[in-house]
PDB file as gemmi writes it, atoms N, CA and C in Angstrom:
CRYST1    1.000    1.000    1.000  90.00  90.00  90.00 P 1                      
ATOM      1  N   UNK A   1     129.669-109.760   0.910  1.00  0.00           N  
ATOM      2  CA  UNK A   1     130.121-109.813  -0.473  1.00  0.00           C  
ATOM      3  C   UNK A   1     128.965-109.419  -1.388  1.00  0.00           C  
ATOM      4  N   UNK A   2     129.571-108.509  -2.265  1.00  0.00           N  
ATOM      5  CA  UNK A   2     128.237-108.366  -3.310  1.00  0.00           C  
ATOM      6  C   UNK A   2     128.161-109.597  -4.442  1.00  0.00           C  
ATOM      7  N   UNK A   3     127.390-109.769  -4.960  1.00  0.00           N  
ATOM      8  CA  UNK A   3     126.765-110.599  -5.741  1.00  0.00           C  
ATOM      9  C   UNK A   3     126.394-110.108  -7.227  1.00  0.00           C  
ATOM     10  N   UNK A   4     127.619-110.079  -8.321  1.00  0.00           N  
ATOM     11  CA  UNK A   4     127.005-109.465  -9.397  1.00  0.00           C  
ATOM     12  C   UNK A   4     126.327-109.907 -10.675  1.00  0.00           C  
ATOM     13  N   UNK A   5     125.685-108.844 -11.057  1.00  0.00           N  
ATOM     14  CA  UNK A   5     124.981-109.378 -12.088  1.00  0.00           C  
ATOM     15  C   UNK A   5     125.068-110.616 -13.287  1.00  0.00           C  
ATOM     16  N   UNK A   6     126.027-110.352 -13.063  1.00  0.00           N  
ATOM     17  CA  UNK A   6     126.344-112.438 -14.120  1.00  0.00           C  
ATOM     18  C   UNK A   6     126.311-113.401 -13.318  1.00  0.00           C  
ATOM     19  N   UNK A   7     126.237-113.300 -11.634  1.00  0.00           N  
ATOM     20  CA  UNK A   7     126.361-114.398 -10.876  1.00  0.00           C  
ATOM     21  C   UNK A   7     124.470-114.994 -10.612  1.00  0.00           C  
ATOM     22  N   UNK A   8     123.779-113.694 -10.719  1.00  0.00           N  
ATOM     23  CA  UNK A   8     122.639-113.861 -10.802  1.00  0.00           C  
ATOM     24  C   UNK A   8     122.283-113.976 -11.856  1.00  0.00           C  
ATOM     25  N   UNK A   9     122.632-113.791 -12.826  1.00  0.00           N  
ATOM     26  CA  UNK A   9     121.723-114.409 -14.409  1.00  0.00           C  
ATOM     27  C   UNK A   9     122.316-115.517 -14.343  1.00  0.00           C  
ATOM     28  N   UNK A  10     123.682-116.075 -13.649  1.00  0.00           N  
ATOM     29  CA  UNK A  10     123.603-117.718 -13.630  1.00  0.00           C  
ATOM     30  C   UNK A  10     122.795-118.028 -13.091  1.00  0.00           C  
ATOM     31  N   UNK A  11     122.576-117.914 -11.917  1.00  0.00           N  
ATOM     32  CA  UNK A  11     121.446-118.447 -11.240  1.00  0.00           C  
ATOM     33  C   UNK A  11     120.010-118.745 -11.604  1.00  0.00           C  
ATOM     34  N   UNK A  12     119.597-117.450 -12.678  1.00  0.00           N  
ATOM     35  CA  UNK A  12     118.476-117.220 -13.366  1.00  0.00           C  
ATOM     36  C   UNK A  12     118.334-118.232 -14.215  1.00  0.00           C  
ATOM     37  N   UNK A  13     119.669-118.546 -14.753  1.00  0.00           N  
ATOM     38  CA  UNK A  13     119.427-119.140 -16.071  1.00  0.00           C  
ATOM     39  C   UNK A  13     119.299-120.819 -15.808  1.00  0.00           C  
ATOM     40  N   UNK A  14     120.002-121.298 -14.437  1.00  0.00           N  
ATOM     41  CA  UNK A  14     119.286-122.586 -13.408  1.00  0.00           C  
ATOM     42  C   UNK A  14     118.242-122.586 -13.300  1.00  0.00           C  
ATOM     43  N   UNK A  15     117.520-121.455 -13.126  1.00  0.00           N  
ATOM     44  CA  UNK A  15     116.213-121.271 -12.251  1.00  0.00           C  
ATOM     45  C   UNK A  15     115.201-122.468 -13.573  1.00  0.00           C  
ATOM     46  N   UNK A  16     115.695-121.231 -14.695  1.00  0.00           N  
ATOM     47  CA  UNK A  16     114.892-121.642 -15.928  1.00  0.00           C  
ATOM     48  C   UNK A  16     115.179-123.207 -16.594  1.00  0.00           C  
ATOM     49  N   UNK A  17     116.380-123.549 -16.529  1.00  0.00           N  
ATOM     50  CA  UNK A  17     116.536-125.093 -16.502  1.00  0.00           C  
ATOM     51  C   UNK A  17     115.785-125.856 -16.131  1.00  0.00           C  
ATOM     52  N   UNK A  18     115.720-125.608 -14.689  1.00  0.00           N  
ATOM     53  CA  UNK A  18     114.898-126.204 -13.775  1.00  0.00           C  
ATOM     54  C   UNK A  18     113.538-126.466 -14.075  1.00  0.00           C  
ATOM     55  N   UNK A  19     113.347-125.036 -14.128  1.00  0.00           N  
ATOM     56  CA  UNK A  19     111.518-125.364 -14.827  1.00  0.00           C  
ATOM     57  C   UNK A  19     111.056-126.254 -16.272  1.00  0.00           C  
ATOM     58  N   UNK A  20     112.335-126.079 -17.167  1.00  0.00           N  
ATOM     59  CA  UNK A  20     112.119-126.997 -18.245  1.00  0.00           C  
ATOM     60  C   UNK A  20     112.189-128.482 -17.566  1.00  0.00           C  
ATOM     61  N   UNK A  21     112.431-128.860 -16.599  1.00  0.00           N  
ATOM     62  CA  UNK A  21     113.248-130.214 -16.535  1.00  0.00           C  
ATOM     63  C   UNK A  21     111.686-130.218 -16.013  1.00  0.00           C  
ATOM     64  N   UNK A  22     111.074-129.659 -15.076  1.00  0.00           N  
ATOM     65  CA  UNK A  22     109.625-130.108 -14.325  1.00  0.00           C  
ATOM     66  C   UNK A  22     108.531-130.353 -15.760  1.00  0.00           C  
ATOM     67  N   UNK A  23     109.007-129.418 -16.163  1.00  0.00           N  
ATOM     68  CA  UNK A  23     108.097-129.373 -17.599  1.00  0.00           C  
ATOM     69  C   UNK A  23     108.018-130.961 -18.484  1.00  0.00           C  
ATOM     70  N   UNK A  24     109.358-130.924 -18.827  1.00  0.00           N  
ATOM     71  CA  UNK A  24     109.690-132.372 -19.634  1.00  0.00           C  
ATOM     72  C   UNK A  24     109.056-133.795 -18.413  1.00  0.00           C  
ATOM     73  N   UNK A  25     109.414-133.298 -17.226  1.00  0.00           N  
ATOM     74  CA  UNK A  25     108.905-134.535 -16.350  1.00  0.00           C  
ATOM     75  C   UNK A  25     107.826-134.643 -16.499  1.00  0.00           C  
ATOM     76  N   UNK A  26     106.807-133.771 -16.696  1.00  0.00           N  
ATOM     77  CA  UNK A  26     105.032-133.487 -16.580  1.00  0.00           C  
ATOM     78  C   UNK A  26     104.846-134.260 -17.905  1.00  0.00           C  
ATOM     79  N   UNK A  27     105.662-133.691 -18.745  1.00  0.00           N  
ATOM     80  CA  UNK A  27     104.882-134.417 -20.605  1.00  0.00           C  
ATOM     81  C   UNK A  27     105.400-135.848 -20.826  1.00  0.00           C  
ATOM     82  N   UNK A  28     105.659-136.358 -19.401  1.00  0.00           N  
ATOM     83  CA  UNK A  28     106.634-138.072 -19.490  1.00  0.00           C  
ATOM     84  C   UNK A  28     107.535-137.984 -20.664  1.00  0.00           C  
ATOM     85  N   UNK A  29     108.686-137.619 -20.739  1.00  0.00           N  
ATOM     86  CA  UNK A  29     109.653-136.752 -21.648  1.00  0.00           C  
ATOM     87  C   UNK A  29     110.777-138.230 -21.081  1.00  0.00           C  
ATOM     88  N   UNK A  30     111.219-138.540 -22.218  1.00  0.00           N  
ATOM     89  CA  UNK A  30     112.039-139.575 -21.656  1.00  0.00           C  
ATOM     90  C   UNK A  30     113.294-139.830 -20.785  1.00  0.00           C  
ATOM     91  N   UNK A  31     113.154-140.379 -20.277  1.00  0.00           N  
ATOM     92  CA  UNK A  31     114.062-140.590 -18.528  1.00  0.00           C  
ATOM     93  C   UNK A  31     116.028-139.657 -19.169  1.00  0.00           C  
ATOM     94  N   UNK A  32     116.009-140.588 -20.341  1.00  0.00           N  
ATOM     95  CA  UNK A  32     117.447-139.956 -20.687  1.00  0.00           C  
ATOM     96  C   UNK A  32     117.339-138.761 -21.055  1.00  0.00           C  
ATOM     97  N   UNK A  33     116.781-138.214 -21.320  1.00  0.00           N  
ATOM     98  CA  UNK A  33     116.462-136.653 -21.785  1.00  0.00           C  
ATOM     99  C   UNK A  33     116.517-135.825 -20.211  1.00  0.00           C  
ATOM    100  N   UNK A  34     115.688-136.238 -19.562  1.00  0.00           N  
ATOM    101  CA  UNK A  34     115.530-135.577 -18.066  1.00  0.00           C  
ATOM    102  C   UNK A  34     117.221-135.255 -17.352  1.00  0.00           C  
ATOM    103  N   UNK A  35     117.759-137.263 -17.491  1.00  0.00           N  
ATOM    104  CA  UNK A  35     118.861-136.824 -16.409  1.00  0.00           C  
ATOM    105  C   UNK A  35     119.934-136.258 -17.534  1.00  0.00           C  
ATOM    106  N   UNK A  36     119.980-135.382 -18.368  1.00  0.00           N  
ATOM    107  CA  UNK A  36     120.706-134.823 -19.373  1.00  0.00           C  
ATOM    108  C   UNK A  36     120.686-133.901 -19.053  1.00  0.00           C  
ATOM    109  N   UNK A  37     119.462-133.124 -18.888  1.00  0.00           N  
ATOM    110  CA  UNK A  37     119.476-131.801 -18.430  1.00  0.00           C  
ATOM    111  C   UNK A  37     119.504-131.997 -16.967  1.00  0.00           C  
ATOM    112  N   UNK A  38     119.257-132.242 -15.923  1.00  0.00           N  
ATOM    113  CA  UNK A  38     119.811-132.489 -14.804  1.00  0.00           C  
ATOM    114  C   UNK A  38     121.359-132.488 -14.510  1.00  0.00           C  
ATOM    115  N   UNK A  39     121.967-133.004 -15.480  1.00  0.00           N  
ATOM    116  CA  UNK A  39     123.448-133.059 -14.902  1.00  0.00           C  
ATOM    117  C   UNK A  39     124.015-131.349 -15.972  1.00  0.00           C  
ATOM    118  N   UNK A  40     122.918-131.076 -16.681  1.00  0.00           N  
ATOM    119  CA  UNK A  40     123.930-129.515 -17.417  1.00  0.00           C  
ATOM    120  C   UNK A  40     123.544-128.732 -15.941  1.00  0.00           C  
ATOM    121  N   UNK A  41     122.554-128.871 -15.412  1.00  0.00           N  
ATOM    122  CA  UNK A  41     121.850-128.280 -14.133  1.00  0.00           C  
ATOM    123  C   UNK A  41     123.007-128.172 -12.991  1.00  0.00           C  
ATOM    124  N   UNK A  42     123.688-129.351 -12.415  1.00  0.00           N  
ATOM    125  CA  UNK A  42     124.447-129.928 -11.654  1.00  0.00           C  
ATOM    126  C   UNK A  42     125.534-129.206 -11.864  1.00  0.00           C  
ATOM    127  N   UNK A  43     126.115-129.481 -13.240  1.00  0.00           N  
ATOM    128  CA  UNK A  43     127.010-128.592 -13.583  1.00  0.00           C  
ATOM    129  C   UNK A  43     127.154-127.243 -13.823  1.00  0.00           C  
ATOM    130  N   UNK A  44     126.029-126.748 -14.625  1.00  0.00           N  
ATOM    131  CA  UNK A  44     126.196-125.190 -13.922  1.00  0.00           C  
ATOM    132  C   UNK A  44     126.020-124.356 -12.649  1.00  0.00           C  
ATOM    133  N   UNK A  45     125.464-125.028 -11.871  1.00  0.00           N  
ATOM    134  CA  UNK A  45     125.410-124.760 -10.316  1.00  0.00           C  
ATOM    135  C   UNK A  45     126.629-125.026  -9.672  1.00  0.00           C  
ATOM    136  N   UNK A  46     127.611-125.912 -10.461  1.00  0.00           N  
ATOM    137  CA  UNK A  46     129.305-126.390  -9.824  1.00  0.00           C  
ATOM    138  C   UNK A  46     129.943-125.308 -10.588  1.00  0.00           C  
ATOM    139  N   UNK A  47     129.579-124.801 -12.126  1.00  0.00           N  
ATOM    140  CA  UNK A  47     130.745-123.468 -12.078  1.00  0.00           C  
ATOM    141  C   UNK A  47     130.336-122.105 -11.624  1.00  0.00           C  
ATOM    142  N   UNK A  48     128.880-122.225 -11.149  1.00  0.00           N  
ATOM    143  CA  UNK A  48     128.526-120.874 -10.409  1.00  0.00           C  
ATOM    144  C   UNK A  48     129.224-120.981  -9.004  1.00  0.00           C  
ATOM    145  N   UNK A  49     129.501-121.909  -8.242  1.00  0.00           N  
ATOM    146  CA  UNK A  49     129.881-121.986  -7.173  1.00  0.00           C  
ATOM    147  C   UNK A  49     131.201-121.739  -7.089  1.00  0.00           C  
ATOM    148  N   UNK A  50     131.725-122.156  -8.503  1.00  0.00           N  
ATOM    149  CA  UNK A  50     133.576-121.701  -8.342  1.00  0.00           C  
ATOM    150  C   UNK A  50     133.779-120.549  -8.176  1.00  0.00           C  
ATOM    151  N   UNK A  51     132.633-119.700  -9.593  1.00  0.00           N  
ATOM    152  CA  UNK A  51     132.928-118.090  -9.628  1.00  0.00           C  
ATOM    153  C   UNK A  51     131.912-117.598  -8.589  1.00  0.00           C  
ATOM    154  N   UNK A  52     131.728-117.593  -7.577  1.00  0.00           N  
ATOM    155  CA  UNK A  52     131.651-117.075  -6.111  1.00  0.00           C  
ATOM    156  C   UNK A  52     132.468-117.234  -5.629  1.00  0.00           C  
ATOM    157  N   UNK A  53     133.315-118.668  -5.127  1.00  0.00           N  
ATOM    158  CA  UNK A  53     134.050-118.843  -4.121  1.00  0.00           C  
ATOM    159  C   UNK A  53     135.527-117.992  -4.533  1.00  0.00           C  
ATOM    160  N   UNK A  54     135.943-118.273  -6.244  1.00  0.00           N  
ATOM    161  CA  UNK A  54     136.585-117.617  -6.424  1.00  0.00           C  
ATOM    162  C   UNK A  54     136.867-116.028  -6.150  1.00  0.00           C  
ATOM    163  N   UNK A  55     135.600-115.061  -6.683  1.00  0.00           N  
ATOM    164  CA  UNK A  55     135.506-113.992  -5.921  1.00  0.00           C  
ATOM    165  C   UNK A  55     135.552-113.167  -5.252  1.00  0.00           C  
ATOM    166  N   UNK A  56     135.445-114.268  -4.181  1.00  0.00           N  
ATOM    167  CA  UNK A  56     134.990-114.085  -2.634  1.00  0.00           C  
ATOM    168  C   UNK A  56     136.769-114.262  -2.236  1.00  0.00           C  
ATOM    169  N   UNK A  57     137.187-114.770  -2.888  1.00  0.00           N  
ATOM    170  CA  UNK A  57     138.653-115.315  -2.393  1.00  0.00           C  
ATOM    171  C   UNK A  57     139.164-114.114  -2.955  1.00  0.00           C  
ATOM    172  N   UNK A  58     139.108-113.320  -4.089  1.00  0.00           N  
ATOM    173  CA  UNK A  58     140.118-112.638  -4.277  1.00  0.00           C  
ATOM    174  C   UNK A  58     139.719-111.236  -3.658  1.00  0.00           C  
ATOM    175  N   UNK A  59     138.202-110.741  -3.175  1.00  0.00           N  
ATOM    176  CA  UNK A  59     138.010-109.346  -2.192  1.00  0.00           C  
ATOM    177  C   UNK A  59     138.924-110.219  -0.926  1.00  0.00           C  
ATOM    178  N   UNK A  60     138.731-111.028  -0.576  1.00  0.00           N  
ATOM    179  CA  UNK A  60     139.374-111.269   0.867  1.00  0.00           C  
ATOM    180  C   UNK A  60     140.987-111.386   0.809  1.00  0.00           C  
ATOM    181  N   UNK A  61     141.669-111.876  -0.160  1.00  0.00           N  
ATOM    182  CA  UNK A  61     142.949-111.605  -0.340  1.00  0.00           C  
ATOM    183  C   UNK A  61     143.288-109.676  -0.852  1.00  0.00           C  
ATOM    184  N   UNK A  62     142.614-109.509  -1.101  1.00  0.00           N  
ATOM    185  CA  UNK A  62     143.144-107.726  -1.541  1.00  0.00           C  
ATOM    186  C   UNK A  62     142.397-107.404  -0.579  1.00  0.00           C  
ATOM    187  N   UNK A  63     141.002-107.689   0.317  1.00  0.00           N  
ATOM    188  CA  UNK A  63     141.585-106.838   1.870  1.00  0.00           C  
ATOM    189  C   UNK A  63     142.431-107.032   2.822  1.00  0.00           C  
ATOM    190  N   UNK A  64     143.270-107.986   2.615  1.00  0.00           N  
ATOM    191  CA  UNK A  64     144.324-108.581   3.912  1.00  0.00           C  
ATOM    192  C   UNK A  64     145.424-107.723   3.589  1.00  0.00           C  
ATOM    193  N   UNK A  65     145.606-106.493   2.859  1.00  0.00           N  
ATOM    194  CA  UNK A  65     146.734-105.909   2.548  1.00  0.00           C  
ATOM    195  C   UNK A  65     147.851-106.435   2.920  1.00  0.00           C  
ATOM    196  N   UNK A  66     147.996-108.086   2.421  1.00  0.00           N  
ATOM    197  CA  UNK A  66     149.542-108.254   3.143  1.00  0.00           C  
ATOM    198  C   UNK A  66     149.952-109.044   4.430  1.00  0.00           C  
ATOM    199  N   UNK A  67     148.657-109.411   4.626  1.00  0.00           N  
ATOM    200  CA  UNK A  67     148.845-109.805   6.026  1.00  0.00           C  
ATOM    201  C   UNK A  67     148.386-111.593   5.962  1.00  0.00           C  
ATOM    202  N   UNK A  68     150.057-112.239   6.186  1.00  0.00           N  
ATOM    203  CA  UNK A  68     149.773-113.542   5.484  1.00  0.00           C  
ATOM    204  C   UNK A  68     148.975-114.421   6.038  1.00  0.00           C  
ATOM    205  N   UNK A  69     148.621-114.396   7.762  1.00  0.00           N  
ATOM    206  CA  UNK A  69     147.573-114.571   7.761  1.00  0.00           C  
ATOM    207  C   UNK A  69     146.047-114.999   7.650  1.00  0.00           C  
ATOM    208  N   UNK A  70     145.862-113.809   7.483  1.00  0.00           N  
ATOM    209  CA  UNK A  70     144.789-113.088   6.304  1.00  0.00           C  
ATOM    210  C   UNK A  70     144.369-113.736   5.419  1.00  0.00           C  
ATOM    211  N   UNK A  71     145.063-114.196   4.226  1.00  0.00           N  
ATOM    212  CA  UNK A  71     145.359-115.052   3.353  1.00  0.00           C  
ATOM    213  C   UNK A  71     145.166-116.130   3.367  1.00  0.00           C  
ATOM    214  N   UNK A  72     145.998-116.361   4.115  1.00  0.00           N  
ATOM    215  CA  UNK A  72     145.986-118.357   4.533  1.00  0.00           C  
ATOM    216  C   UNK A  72     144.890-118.495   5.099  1.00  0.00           C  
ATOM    217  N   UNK A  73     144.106-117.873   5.956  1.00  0.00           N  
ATOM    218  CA  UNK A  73     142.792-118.110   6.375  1.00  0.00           C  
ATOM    219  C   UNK A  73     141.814-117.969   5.402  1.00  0.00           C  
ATOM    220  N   UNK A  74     141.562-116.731   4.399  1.00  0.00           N  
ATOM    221  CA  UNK A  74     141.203-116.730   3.416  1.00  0.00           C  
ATOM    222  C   UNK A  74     141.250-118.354   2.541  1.00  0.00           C  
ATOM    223  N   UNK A  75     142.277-118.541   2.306  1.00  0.00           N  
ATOM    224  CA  UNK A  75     142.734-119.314   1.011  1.00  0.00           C  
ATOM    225  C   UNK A  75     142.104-120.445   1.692  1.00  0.00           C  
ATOM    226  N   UNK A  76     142.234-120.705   3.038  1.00  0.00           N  
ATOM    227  CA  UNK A  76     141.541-122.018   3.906  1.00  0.00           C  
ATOM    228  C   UNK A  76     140.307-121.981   3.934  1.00  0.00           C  
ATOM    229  N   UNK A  77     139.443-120.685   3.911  1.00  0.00           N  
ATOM    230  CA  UNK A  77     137.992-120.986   3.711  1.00  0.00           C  
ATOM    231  C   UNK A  77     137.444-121.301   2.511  1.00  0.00           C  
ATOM    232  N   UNK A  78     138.240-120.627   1.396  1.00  0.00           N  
ATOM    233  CA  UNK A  78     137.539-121.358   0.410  1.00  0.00           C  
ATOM    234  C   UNK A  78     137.653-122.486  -0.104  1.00  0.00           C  
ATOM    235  N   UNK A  79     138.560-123.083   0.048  1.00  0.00           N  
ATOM    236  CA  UNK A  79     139.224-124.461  -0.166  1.00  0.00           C  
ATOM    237  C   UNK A  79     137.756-125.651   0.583  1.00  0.00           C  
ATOM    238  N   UNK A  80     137.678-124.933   1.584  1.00  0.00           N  
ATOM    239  CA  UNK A  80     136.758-125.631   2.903  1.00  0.00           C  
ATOM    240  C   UNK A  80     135.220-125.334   2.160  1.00  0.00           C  
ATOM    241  N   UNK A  81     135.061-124.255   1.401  1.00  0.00           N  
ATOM    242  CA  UNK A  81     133.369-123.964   0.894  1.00  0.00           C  
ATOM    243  C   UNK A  81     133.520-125.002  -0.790  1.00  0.00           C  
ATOM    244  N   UNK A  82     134.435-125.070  -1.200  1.00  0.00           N  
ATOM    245  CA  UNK A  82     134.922-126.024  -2.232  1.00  0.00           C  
ATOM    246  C   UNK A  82     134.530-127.765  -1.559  1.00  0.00           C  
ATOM    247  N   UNK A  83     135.235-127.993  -0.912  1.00  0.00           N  
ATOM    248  CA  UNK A  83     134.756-129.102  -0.301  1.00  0.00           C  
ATOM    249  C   UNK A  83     133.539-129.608   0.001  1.00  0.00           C  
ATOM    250  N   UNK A  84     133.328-128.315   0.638  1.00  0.00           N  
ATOM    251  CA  UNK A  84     131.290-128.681   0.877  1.00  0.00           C  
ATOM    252  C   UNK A  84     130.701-128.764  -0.041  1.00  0.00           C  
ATOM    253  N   UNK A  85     130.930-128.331  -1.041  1.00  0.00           N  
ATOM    254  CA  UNK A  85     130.018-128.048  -2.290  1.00  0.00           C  
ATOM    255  C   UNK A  85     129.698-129.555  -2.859  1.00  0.00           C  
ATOM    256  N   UNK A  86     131.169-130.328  -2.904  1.00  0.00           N  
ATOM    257  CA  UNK A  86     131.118-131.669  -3.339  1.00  0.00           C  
ATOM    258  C   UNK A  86     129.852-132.625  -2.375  1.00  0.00           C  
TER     259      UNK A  86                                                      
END                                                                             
């Protein structure tokens, strides 16, 4: 699967979260402030994971041309990479 460019500037834009949150931890930045940005962190890493799995679900349903299958196995893996994620 390719991986496009908005899926990686999400990622980017975690990356950079991240480093603020080490940052605020270093300047003893107060505890509620930290797990604040921690959970926007949490959460944008849970809707980057939808729009992959989603994705990923719909190249694999438009290559099954039809073949139900195909599909249902499809539709079963992502359901199953959804799960893990939790």
């Amino acid at each position: 699967m390719a991986y496009g460019s908005k899926t990686a500037n999400r990622v980017k834009r975690i990356e950079g979260q991240l480093r603020g949150i080490l940052r605020m931890m270093e300047e003893d930045q107060n505890c509620k402030d930290v797990i604040t940005q921690l959970s926007a962190v949490r959460s944008a890493v849970d809707r980057t994971i939808g729009v992959i799995v989603s994705e990923n679900l719909l190249d694999c349903v438009s290559s099954a041309e039809g073949d139900t299958e195909k599909v249902n196995s499809a539709i079963q893996e992502a359901m199953d990479l959804v799960v893990k994620s939790r």
